[in-house]
Each structure stands twice: as structure tokens, then as C-alpha cells.
N, C-alpha and C positions, 0 to 999 in steps of 0.2 A: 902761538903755542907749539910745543914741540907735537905734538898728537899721540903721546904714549903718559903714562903714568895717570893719577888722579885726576879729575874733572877742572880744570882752573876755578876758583869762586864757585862750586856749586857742592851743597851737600844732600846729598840721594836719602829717600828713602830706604828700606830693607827692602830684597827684593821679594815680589810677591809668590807667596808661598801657594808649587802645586798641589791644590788639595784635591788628593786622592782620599777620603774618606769615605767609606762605602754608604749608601744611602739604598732606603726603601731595607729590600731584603737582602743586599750585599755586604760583605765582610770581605777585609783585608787581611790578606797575607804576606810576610814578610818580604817587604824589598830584595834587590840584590842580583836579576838577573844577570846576566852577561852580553854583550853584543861585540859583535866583530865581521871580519871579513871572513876568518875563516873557521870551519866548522868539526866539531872532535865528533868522533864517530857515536852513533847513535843506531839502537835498533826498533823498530817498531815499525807504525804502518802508515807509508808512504803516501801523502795525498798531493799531485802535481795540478794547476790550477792556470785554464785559459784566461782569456783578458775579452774585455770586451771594448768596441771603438762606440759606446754608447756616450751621447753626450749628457752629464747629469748636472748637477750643484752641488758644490763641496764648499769650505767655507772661505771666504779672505784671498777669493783668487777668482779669473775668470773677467769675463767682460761687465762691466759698471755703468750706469748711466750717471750723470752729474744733475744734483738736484739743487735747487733755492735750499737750503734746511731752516732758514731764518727767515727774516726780511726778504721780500722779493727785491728788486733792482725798483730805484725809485720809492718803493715803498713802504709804510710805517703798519704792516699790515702782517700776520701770517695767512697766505693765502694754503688753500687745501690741497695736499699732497696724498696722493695716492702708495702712503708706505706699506700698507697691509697686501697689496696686490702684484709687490714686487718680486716675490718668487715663483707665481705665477704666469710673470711675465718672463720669467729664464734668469734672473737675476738672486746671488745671496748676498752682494754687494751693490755700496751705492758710494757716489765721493761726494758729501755733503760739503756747497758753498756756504756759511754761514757770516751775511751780513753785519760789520759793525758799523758801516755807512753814515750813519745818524750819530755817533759817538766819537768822531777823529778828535774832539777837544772836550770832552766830559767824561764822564763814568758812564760806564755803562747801564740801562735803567734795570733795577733787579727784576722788577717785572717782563724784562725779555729773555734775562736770565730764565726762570722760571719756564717761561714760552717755549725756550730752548730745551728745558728738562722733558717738558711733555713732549717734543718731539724725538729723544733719546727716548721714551720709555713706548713710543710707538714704534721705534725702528727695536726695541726688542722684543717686541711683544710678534711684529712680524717677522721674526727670524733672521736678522739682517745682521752687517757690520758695515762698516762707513774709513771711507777715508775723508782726512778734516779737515776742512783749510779756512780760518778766519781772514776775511778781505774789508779796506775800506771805500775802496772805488773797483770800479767796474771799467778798468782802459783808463781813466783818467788819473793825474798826479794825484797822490797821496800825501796828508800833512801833517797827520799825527805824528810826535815827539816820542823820539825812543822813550822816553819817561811816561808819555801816557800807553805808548805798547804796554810796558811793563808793568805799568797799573792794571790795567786790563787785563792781562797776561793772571797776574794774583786776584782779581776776580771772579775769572772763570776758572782758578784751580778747583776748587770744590765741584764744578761742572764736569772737568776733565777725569778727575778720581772718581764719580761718582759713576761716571757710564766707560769707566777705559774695557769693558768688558766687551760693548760690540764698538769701540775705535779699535780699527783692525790696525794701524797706522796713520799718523801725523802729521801734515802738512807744516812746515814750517811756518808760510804766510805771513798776515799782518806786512808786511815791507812791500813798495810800490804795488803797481797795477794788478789788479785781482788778487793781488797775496802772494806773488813769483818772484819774486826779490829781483826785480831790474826797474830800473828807471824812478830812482826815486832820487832825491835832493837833499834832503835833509838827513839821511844816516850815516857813519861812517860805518865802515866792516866791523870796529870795537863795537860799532851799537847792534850790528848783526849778531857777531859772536854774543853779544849780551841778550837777545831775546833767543837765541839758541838755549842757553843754559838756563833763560826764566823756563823756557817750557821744557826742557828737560826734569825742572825741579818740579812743575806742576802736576805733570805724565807718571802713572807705577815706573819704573826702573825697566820694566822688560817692554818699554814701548817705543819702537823706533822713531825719527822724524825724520820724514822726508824732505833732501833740499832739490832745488831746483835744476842747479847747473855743475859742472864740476870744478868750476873755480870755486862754489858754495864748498864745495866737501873739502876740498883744500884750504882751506881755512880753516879745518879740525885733526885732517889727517893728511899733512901734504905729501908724505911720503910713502904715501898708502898704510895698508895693514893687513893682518894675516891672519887665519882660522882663531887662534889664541888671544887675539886682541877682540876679535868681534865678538867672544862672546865672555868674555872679564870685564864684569859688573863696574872696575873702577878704571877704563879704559874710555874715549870719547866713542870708540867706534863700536862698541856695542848701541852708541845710540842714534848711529848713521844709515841713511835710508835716501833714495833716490827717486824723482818723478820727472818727468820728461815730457813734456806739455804741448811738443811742436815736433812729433815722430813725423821722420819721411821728409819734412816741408824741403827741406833744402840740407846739405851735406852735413853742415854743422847743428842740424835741428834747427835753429834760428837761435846760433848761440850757448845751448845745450852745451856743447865741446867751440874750442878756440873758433873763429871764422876762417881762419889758414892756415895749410901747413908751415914746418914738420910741426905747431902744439896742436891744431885739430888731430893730429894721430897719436903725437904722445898722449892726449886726453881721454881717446877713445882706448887705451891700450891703459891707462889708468885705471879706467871705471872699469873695465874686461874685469881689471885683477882684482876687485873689491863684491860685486855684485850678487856670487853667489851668497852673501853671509848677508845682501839686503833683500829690504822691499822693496820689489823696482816697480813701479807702473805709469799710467801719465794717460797721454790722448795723441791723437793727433790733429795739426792745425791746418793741415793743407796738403798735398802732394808734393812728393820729391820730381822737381821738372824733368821733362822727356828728355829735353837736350841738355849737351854738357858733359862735364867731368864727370865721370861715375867710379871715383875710385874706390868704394867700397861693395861694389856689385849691390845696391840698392832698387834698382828699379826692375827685379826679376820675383815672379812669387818666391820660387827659391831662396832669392837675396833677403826678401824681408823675411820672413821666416829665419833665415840663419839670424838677421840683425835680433828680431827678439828671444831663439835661441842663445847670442853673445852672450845676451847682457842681462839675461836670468830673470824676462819679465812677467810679474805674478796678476796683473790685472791692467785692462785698458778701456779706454771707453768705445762703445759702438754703434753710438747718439751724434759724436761730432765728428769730422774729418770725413776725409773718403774711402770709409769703410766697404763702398760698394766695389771698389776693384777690387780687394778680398773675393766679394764673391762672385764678381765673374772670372776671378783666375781658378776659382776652385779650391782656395784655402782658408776660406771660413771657418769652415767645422775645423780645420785641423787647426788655428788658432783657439776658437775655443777649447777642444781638448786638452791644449797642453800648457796653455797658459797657468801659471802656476806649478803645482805639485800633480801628479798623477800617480798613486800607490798603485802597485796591485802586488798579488801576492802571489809567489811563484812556486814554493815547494812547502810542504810541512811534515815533518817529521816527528809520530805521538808514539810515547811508550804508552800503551794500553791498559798497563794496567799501574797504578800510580803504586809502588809497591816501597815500602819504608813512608808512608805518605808523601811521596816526594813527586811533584808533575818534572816529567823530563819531556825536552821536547823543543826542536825546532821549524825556526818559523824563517824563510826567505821572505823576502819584498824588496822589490826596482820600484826606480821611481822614472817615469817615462814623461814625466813634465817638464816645464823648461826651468824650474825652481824648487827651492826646499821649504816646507812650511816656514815662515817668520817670524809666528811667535811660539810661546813657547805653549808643549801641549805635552797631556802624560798618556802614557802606552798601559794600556791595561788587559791582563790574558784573565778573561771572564768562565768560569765554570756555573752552568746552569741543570740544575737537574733533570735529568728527562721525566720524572715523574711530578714533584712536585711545582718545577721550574724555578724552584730559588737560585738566586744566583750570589754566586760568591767573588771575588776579584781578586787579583794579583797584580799590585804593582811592579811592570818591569823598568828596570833600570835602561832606558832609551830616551834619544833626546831627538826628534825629527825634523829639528833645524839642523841638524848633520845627514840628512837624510837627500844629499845633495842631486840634480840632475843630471839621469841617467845611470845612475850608480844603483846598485844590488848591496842590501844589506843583509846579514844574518843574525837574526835574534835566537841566542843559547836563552835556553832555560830550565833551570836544575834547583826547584822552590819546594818549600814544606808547604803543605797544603795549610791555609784555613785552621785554627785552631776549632775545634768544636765541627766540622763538617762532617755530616751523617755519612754514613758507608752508600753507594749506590753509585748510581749510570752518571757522567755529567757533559752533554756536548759543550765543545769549548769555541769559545767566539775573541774574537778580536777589538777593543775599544778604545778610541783615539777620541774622546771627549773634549771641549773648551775646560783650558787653565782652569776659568773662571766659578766660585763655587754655583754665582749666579746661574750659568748657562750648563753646565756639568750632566744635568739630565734633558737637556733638549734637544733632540737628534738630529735638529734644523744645524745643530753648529758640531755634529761631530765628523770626524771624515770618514766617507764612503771610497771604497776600493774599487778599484776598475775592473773587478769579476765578476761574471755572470754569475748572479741566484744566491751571493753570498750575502749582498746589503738587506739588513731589519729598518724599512721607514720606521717603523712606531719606536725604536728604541735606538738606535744610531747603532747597532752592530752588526761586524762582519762576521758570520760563522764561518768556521773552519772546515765543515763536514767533517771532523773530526771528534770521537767520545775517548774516554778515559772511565776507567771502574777505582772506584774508590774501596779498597775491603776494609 
């Protein structure tokens, strides 16, 4: 396929609508903010805002442990998973292996179906999101028939719809060992491209899938693609996403990019040019050897750190690989921090007193992560009374998957207040909630800023230290 225009053979859902309806005591006011780089002159009172190198939980990024979610290895059994105790343990992510083991030549038994649901409604019930990769062997040949993928595939659609709210991202899977798409006998790449587009058509529209390698993504987009394409609903690469499964082990990951140059660098210089607009994450399987070529400056904290800077990665795991040279070079924490998105907020700008009932008012925030949030999420400027504390809401017009690494953005804001909001004091707060209407009041999944004193646990918001008088 060429990799631009309509989806070949797949016809998409609408895409899911963000519902910013106010709930509890909140009301909406008219859409239509502004955003940009640069800022029209504004008067009122100046609040400038440190940052802090605290390490916390935000949602859909950060380090992951890999769990059984289904069947354990070997077994016909769900054995007990500690998902309630997982943020706890430093984690708001987990990448759920989910065995089809027992079913490479049947249907799947709805009864595990089922099994599977009560484990979706325990990983939201503990505040969590999942990356998802259906597997039939564990290292060994695989022999399921692109036909019975595909069966399977339309089985667990109503599984997939029903909890896309904590799958944070996709695993492509089902194809050889573990779900990685190498080593298998029996598909051809038309059978790949074809279970690509079963689960694209399973998945809401705004849900990425991750492929393996970067021969996988060139099979959808060989020519790459650009800000425009990645996020047009009828483009393939809005639904491309990246995992990398053997970080570090050897130059070409083991495979990951060509095994020799010049295509191992044209493919590293491929995926450069793609990645801020994905979900990148993965593991690592081994170490990069001490001796040897090191063309890519790899074997220095420095070097890895830049390599997961390149290539814009929002979560890894911290259970496999050798994560412990991380911490004795001394860049643990600094991988945790930045893995993913890091907001903070840098300057604000509040007319004081809302006068035509109109809130004017700007808002900076950088993003000091090494990625943009991936899915999609709504910006809301929250007014809360200081008296009574009701709170009223403003949808702004921002989309924080342009909210790209290291970049500074400016949110203009020139809105009618609230139809019906009483005259009085209102501090104003900042609210990056889940899409989802399910998750929309859970503060487990809204994003926290990197400044001191500003994040509400109980309620997921950032205040501005900023008031507005409403007359």
C-alpha cells in the first residue's frame, strides 16, 4: 500500500467523542480558546512557577512491570495477581501478556473471555492502564491460521471496546513467539497487514497499535509521514505505534532496525522521523556488549539516555533486562522522570477581574519529557468558588499530543464565562482528565504537573494560585 489516503479494506468507527460534560457541580462554557507559540499582550497579575525533580505517577508513561493478565504459561488456570497494589508499588502502568495458548486451533472459550473482563475491571478499579499483547506460545513456533487470528481477533472485539479506556496502547501480537511478529511459518505479510486492520477495526479509532520492528511500520508507511498524517482519522499512521522489545542488547536491538549498515542507520533515521507522533516503549533483553563497534555512542549513561531521548520513549519495563547499570551509573531517577511527558507550568497570566464576563488569561507549560501524551485528552480551565467551592469548567480548545518534547507551549484564553455563574471570588485550576467518560472523574488517571504545591490527589487538579472576581 501506498501509506497515505483511506485505510485499505477497513472501515473505522466515528471517532470517540471528548466528553467534556461537566459532572457533579461543574458546568461548561463555551469552547474556542486559542493556543500558540506566541502570546498578544495581556495585563493582569503575573504568577511565574518552579518545577520540581520529584519523582510521582502520571498516567500512560513511566516504567511498567509485564504481567501474566490471562492464563499463566502452561496453565489452564487464572492464578492471582496483585493489580490493586500496583501504584503502590510505583507503577500507573502495567503491559498485560494475555494467553491464547490453549486456543491456536479453536475458538476461544467465552468463559475465559469473561475471566479476561474481570481482570479489565480490576486493573480499573486500581487505577491502572495496560499495554496488550495477545500471544500463543511462549518462545516456541506458532500455528495458528491467519483465519483463526482473525476469528479470534472478532471475538475479543467486544473485550477490546469495552475496556479501550485503561488500554493505554496495543500490541499488535498474535504472530510468532510471544506475540513479536518474527519467526513464524505460516503468514505471509498480506496475512500481517490483514490482522493489522482486523484490530484496527476492533480498537476506538483514537487507539494506537504497536508494531515490533521497523520493517513492521514499513509495511504501512514506507515512506514515513508527517504531523498531518499522524493525526487524520483516515490516514494508516494515525494508527501506528512502536515497541522495541530487545533495548541495548546489540546495535540493531536484535533485529529491531536492519542487522547492517548503511539500512541499520537508514532505519534508525526512519523511526527518529516518525516517533514523536507514537507510543514508543518496549524492555530490554540483554545488554549492549562492552566490546565492539559502538557507532551509535550506546554504551555511555549519556549515550542511552540520548538513545531514549531519540526516539521519544513513553514507558519501559524495570522487572527485565539490566536495569541495574541504570542505577549504578546514576540515571534511574532521571529515566523515570522523564520517560514520557513531564508538564509543568511555567508562567500565568490572570485578568483579575473577569470584566464583560469574559476570563482572559494566559497559561505557559514546557514539556521536559522525552514524549507527548498519545492519546487523546481534553484541557479544561476549572473556576471553583472560594466560598461555596462549586466549580464551573472551560473547555479549552488544545490537543496535548502536540504538546511535543521539550517544547513550551502558550494557551490564549479570551472565554464568556458559565452562563448562570453567580458573581463572587473563583480560584482557578488546571484539568487534563482521561478522554474517557468512564475514567473523567478519577484523579488516578488525570495528569499531574511537575510543580510544587500545585497537584489536588483527591480531585486530579493543578491550581494556578491564581483568583478571578466575577461582578
Amino acid at each position: 500500500m501506498s501509506g497515505s489516503g483511506p485505510y485499505p479494506h477497513v472501515w473505522f468507527s466515528a471517532l470517540l467523542v471528548l466528553l467534556l460534560a461537566a459532572c457533579g457541580a461543574q458546568t461548561e462554557g463555551e469552547p474556542g480558546s486559542s493556543t500558540g507559540s506566541s502570546s498578544a499582550p495581556l495585563s493582569g497579575k503575573t504568577v511565574t512557577y518552579t518545577t520540581t525533580d520529584e519523582i510521582f505517577l502520571n498516567p500512560e508513561r513511566g516504567f511498567r512491570p509485564g504481567v501474566q493478565f490471562g492464563y499463566g504459561i502452561g496453565s489452564r488456570s487464572l492464578a492471582g495477581l496483585d493489580l490493586a497494589g500496583m501504584r503502590g508499588r510505583g507503577y500507573s502502568m502495567i503491559h498485560a501478556y494475555i494467553s491464547l495458548q490453549h486456543f491456536q486451533h479453536s475458538d476461544i472459550d467465552p468463559g475465559y473471555i469473561a475471566q479476561l473482563q474481570s481482570r479489565f475491571d480490576e486493573m480499573r478499579r486500581a487505577g491502572l492502564k495496560a499495554s496488550v499483547r495477545f500471544w500463543y506460545t511462549w518462545g516456541e513456533t506458532t500455528t495458528a491460521s491467519r483465519d483463526r487470528i482473525l476469528r479470534h481477533i472478532e471475538q475479543l472485539t467486544p473485550l477490546l471496546r469495552n475496556n479501550a479506556d485503561v488500554i493505554a496502547v496495543m500490541q499488535a501480537g498474535f504472530a510468532g513467539p510471544w506475540g513479536e511478529w518474527h519467526s513464524y511459518a505460516n503468514l505471509s505479510e498480506g496475512d500481517l497487514r490483514e490482522i493489522f486492520y482486523a484490530l484496527a477495526r476492533a480498537l476506538p479509532q483514537d487507539r494506537r497499535i504497536q508494531l515490533r520492528y521497523v520493517w513492521n511500520l514499513r509495511l504501512f508507511a514506507p515512506g514515513g509521514f508527517g504531523e498531518a498524517e499522524a493525526f487524520d482519522p483516515n490516514h494508516i499512521a494515525s494508527r501506528l505505534a512502536h515497541h522495541n522489545d530487545c533495548f541495548m542488547v546489540n546495535q540493531s536491538d536484535a533485529g529491531t532496525y536492519a542487522w547492517d549498515d548503511p539500512q541499520r542507520t537508514a532505519d534508525r533515521n526512519y523511526l527518529q522521523g516518525l516517533t514523536r507522533y507514537m507510543a514508543v516503549g518496549g524492555e530490554m533483553c540483554g545488554d549492549v556488549p562492552e566490546a565492539g563497534h559502538d557507532p551509535y555512542g550506546r554504551r555511555t549513561p549519556e549515550g542511552q539516555l540520548a538513545e531514549l531521548a531519540r526516539f521519544n520513549w513513553s514507558f519501559i519495563a524495570n522487572d527485565f533486562g539490566n536495569v541495574d547499570r541504570w542505577r549504578q551509573w546514576g540515571i534511574y531517577d532521571t529515566i523515570a522522570r522523564r520517560l514520557g511527558y513531564r508538564l509543568a507550568l511555567v508562567e500565568s497570566v490572570v485578568q483579575e477581574v473577569a470584566e464583560g464576563r469574559r476570563l482572559r488569561l494566559r497559561l505557559v507549560l514546557r514539556n521536559d519529557g522525552w514524549a507527548a501524551p498519545y492519546n487523546p485528552r481534553p484541557v479544561r480551565l476549572l473556576l471553583r468558588n472560594t466560598q461555596s467551592g462549586q466549580v464551573y469548567s472551560l473547555a479549552l480548545n488544545a490537543d496535548p499530543r502536540r504538546w511535543y518534547a521539550g517544547s513550551t507551549h502558550t494557551l490564549q484564553v479570551d472565554q464568556a464565562l458559565p452562563a448562570g455563574m453567580p458573581a463572587g471570588s473563583y480560584e482557578l485550576l488546571l484539568h487534563l482528565p482521561d478522554a474517557a467518560q468512564s475514567l473523567q472523574n478519577r484523579p488516578e488517571y488525570a495528569i499531574r504537573l511537575a510543580n510544587p504545591g500545585l497537584w489536588e490527589a483527591t480531585t486530579g487538579y493543578n491550581r494556578l494560585n491564581q483568583t478571578v472576581r466575577v461582578p
